[in-house]
N, C-alpha and C positions, 0 to 999 in steps of 0.2 A: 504494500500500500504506500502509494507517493504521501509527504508533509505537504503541509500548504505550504505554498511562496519557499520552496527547499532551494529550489536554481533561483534566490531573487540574489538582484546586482542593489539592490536599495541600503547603502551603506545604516549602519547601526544609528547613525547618530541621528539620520534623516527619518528614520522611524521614530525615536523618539523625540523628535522636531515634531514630528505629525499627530505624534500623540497628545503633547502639550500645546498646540494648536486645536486641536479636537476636544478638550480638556476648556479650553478655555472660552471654545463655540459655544459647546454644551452648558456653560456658567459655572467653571471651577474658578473658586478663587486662590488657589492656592498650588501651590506645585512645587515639588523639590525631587531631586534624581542623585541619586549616589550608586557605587558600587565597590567588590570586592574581591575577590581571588574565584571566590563559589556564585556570588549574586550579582545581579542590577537589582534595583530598586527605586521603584518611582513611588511619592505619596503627592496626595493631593487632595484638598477640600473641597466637597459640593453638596449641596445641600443641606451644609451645617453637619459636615460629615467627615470625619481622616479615614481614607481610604488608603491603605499601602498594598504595595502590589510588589512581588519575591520573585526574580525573574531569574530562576534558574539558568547557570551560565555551565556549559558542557567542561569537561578536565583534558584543558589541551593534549597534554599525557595520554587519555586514554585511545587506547588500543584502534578502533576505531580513524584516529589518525593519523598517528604514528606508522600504523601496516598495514601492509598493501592484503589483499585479497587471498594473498600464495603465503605460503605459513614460514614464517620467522623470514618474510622481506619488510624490510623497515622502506618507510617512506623519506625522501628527502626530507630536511628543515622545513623547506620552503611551501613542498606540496603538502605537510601535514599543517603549515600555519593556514594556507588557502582553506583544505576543507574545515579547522577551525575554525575562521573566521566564517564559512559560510553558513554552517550550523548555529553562530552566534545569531549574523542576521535574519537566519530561518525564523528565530524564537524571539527575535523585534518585531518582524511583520506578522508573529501570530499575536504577539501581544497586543498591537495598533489593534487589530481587527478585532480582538475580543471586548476590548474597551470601547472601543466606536460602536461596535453590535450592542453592545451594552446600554449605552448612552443613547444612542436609538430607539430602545425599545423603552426605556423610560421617556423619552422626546413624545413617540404617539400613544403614551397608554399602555401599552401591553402588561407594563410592568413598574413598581418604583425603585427608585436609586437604593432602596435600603434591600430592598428584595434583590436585585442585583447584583449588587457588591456586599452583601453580609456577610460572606467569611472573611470579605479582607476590610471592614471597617473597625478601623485601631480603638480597644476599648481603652478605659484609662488603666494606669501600670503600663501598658504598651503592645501588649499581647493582642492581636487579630481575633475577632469572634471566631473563627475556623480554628487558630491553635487554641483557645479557647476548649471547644467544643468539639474535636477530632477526637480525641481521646473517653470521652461520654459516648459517642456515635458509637463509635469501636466496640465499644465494651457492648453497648445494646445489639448489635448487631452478632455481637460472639457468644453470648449468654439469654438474649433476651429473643423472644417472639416477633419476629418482623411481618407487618401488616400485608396481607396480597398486595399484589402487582396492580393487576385490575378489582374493577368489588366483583362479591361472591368468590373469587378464585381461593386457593389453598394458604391458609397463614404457615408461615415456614419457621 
């Protein structure tokens, strides 16, 4: 199965150009972007809301880009930095498009910003409703009776 935008040429940075312009169509007042060895991370206010968003960043190192196809051929420096870097901007242009689809659908109604973005609105302490609340999920789903799929069907 292909990634979305996996062959894009849309440098990292211009993604999240477009997200902070889309961000600020939509009526975010707020915006900050940092990053780290493992993350990117964009937060931003709207609706009287901090939303942070954890944008997993792939391990240059791993295998993946380093070797080739044929077992134990290493790849050059240069071809393992390319598909690095392309797998980074892979996971800019999904992110733009989750945010924008996002912001969208709160635009016509379908949905609100809170319902949208609830796992990644930062409670206070600093922690995200989703780490928050991953770990309770978890547990019900390991221990507890999960509701059918559709109604009438089988509770599991």
């Amino acid at each position: 199965m292909s990634r979305y935008a996996e062959r894009t040429e849309v440098p990292s940075d211009r993604s999240r150009a477009e997200i902070e312009r889309t961000l600020r169509r939509y009526g975010a007042t707020q915006f900050a972007y940092g990053w780290d060895r493992n993350n990117a991370t964009i937060m931003f206010e709207i609706a009287e809301r901090c939303v942070l968003f954890r944008l997993p960043l792939p391990d240059r190192n791993a295998a993946e880009f380093t070797m080739t196809k044929r077992p134990g051929v290493a790849r050059t420096e240069s071809a393992a930095e390319n598909l690095y870097e392309q797998a980074v901007r892979q996971r800019w242009r999904a992110l733009a498009l989750v945010i924008k689809a996002k912001l969208e659908a709160t635009a016509v109604g379908i949905t609100t910003i809170e319902q949208e973005f609830l796992a990644h609105i930062v409670l206070p302490g600093g922690r995200t409703v989703g780490e928050h609340t991953a770990p309770a999920i978890a547990a019900a789903y390991a221990g507890g009776r999960v509701p059918a799929l559709l109604p009438g069907g089988d509770v599991r």
